[in-house]
C-alpha positions in Angstrom: 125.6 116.2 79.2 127.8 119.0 80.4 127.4 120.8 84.1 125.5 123.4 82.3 123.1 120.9 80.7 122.5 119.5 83.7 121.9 122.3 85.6 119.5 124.1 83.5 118.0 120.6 83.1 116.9 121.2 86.8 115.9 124.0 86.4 113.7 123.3 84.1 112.3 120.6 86.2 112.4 122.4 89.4 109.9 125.0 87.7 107.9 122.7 85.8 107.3 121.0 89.5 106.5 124.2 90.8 104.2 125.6 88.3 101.8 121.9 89.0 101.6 122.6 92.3 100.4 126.0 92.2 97.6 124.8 89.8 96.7 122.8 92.8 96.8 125.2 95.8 93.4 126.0 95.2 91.9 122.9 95.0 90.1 122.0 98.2 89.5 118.1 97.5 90.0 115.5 100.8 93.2 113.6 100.5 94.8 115.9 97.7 97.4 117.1 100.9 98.3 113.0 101.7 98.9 112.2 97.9 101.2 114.6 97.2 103.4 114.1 100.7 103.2 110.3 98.9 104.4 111.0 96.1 107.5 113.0 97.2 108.2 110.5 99.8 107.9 108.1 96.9 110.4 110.0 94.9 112.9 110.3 98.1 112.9 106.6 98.5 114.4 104.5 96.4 110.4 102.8 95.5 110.5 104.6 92.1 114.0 103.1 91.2 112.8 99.7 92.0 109.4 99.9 90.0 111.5 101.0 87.1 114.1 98.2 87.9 110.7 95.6 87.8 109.8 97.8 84.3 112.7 97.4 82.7 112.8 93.7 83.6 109.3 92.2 83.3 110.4 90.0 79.5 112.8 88.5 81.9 111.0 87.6 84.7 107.7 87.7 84.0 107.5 86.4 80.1 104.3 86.8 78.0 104.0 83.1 77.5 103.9 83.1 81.8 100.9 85.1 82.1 97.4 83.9 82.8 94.9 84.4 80.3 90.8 84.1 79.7 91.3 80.4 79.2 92.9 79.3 82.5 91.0 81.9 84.5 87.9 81.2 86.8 84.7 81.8 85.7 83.7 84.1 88.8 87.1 85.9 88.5 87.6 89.7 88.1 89.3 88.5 85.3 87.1 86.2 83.6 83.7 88.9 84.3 85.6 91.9 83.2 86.3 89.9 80.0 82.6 89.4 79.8 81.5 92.6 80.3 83.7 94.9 79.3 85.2 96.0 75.4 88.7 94.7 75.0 90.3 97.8 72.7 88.4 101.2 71.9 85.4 101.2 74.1 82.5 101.9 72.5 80.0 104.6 72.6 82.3 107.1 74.2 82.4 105.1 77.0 86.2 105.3 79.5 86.8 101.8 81.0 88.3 98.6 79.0 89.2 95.6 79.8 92.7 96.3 79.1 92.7 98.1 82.1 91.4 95.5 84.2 94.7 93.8 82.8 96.8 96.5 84.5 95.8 95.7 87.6 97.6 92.6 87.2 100.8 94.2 85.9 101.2 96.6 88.4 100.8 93.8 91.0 103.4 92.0 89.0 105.7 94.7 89.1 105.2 95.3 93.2 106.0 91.6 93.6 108.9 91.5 91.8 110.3 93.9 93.7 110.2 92.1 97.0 111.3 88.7 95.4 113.9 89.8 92.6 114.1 86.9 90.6 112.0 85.1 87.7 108.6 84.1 88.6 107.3 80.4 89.6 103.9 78.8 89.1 103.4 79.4 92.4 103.9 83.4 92.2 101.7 84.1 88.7 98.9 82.2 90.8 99.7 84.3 93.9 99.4 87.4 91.3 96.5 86.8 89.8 94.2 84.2 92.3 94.9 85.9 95.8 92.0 88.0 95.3 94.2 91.1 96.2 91.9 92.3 92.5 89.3 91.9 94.6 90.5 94.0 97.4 91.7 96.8 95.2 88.5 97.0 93.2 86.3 96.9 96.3 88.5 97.8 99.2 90.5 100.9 96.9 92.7 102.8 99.6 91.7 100.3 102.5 92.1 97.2 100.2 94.7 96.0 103.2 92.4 96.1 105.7 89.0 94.9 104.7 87.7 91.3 105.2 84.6 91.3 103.9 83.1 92.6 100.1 80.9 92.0 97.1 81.3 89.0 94.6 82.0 90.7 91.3 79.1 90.7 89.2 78.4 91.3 85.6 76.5 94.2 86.7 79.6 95.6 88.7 81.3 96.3 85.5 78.7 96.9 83.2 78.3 100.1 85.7 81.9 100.2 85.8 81.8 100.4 81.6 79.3 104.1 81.9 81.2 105.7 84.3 82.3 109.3 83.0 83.5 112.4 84.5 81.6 114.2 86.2 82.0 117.6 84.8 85.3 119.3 82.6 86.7 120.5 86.2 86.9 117.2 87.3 88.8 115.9 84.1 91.8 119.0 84.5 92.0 118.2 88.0 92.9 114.5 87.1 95.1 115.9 83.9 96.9 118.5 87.3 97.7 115.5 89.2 98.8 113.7 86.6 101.2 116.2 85.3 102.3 116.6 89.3 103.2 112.6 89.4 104.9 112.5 86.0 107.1 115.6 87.6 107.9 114.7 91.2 108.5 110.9 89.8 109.9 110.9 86.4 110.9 114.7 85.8 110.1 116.0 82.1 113.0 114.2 80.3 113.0 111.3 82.3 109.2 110.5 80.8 110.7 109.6 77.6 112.0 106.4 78.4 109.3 105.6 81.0 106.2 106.8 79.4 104.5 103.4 79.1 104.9 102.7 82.9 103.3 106.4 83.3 100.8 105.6 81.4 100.1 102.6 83.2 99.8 104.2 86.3 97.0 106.7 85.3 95.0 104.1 83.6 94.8 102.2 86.9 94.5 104.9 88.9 91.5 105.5 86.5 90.6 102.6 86.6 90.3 102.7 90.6 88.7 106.2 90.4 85.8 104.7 88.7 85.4 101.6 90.9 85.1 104.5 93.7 82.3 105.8 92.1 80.4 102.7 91.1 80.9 101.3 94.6 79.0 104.5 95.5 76.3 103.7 93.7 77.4 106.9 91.2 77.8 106.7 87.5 80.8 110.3 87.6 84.1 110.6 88.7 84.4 113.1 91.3 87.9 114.8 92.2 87.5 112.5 95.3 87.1 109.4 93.0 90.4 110.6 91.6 92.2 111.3 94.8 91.1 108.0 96.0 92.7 106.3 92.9 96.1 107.8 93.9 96.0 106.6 97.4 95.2 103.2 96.1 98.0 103.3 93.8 100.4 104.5 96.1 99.4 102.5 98.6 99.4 99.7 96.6 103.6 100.3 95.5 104.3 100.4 99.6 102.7 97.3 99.7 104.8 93.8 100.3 102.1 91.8 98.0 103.8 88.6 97.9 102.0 88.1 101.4 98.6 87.5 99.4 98.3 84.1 98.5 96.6 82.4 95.8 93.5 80.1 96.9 93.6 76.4 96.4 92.9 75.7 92.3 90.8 73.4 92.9 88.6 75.9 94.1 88.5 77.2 90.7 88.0 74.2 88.4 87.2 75.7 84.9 86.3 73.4 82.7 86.5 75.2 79.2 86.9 73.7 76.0 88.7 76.0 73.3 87.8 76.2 70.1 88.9 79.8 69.1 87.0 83.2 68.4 85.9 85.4 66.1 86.8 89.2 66.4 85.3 91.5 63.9 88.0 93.8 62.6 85.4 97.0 62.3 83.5 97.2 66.3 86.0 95.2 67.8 83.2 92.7 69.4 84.0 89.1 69.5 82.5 85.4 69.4 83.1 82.0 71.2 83.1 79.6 69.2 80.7 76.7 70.2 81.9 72.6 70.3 81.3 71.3 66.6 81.5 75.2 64.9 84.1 76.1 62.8 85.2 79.9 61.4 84.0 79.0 58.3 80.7 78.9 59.6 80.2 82.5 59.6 80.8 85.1 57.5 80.5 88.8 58.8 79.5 90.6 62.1 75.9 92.2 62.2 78.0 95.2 62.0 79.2 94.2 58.6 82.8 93.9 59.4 85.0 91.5 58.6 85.9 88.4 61.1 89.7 87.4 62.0 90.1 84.0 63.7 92.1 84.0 66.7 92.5 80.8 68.7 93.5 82.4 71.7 91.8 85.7 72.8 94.6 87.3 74.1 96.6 86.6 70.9 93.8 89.7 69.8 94.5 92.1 72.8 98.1 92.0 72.7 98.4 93.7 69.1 
């Protein structure tokens, strides 16, 4: 790229970054102000180098065949209810949240704690990730997730709540697509994106995903603007955040006795089946839905396609 490039390159930028924050001066939503001072002081600091340091290097030190799955998780996890409750790929019925991003969450924790420790991860640190109940806190606790002691059990009912949730009116969806525009241009720039779209993309499902958890915990099935501001902070939060000083609770705690014999997802809805002790995928032929059924041993093998 020659000097010119470059500098019309920035230019481009620096008026792309201008024109999303005029199509927020208007906007009169609590917190908007403190997300975007966030997000710049994210972009000044070298916190967006590192989470695309921990990006580029999660094969390495944090492997597929490393992370926690349905089978080793706890019954009464976020995790293991989500699961439950939730649809893994293409929700149904028009419906936002899936259980992929419940997935995120750990991720993006992942991520964080790689960039305090810088090296691959232990035993020890995928437990600390995904048993700490730091989920917990961010589901629950959102922007204060550091500073509350005390909140619900997740329930079935949480996220079958959680699974309804819609905006609450078009407004309310362009404000989130605004801010999402503003982050991807303050922390990425335009051409930058390219290579780094699937951490972008990342980042607004969870920040979706906490949006929503805002509502529900407010007994409200829409997502306000504040739901979506609230999302933000959370995130943001979240990346300043040493998380490696969350620690997983004892396993014992979390005996799960669970005997695998394999699923059955049906290749046309996307719903799935357990497998019961003595039942074999010969046993059945075709969903209720009349698709097809694919044997999988191990669910995850299904949701990482």
């Amino acid at each position: 790229m020659t000097w010119m490039d470059k500098h019309n390159t920035e230019k481009a930028d620096e008026f792309r970054l201008n024109k999303s924050l005029k199509s927020l001066e208007n906007e009169n939503v609590t917190g908007l102000k403190e997300v975007i001072i966030s997000m710049e002081n994210a972009s000044d600091s070298n916190l967006y180098e590192d989470l695309k340091n921990a990006f580029n290097s999660q094969n390495q030190f944090y492997p597929r065949e490393k992370r926690m799955n349905y089978e080793n998780m706890p019954e009464n996890s976020v995790y293991s209810i989500a699961h439950e409750n939730l649809d893994f790929a293409i929700p149904k019925f028009g419906y936002m949240m899936r259980f992929y991003y419940i997935c995120l969450i750990y991720r993006i924790i992942g991520f964080r704690y790689f960039m305090t420790v810088k090296r691959e991860f232990s035993e020890e640190d995928i437990q600390n990730i995904y048993l700490s109940e730091l989920d917990e806190r961010l589901i629950f606790g959102l922007d204060q997730f550091d500073e509350v002691s005390n909140w619900p059990q997740p329930s079935a009912e949480f996220f079958q709540k959680l699974k309804k949730v819609k905006w609450e009116d078009k407004n309310t969806k362009k404000f989130a697509k605004k801010l999402k525009y503003l982050k991807i241009r303050i922390l990425y720039t335009h051409f930058g994106l390219a290579k780094y779209h699937d951490l972008s993309s990342m980042e607004e499902m969870f920040i979706k995903l906490m949006a929503g958890c805002s509502a529900v915990n407010d007994n409200r099935d829409e997502i306000t603007k504040e739901d979506i501001v609230i999302g933000y902070k959370t995130y943001l939060k979240l990346l300043n955040t040493d998380v490696t000083k969350y620690k997983a609770r004892n396993m014992g705690e979390f005996s799960k006795e669970n005997e695998n014999n394999g699923y059955l997802v049906c290749e046309k809805c996307n719903s799935y089946y357990k497998l019961q002790p003595g039942e074999s995928p010969e046993d059945f032929d075709r969903c209720q839905c009349g698709g097809e059924l694919k044997y999988y041993e191990n669910i995850n093998d299904f949701e990482n396609e």
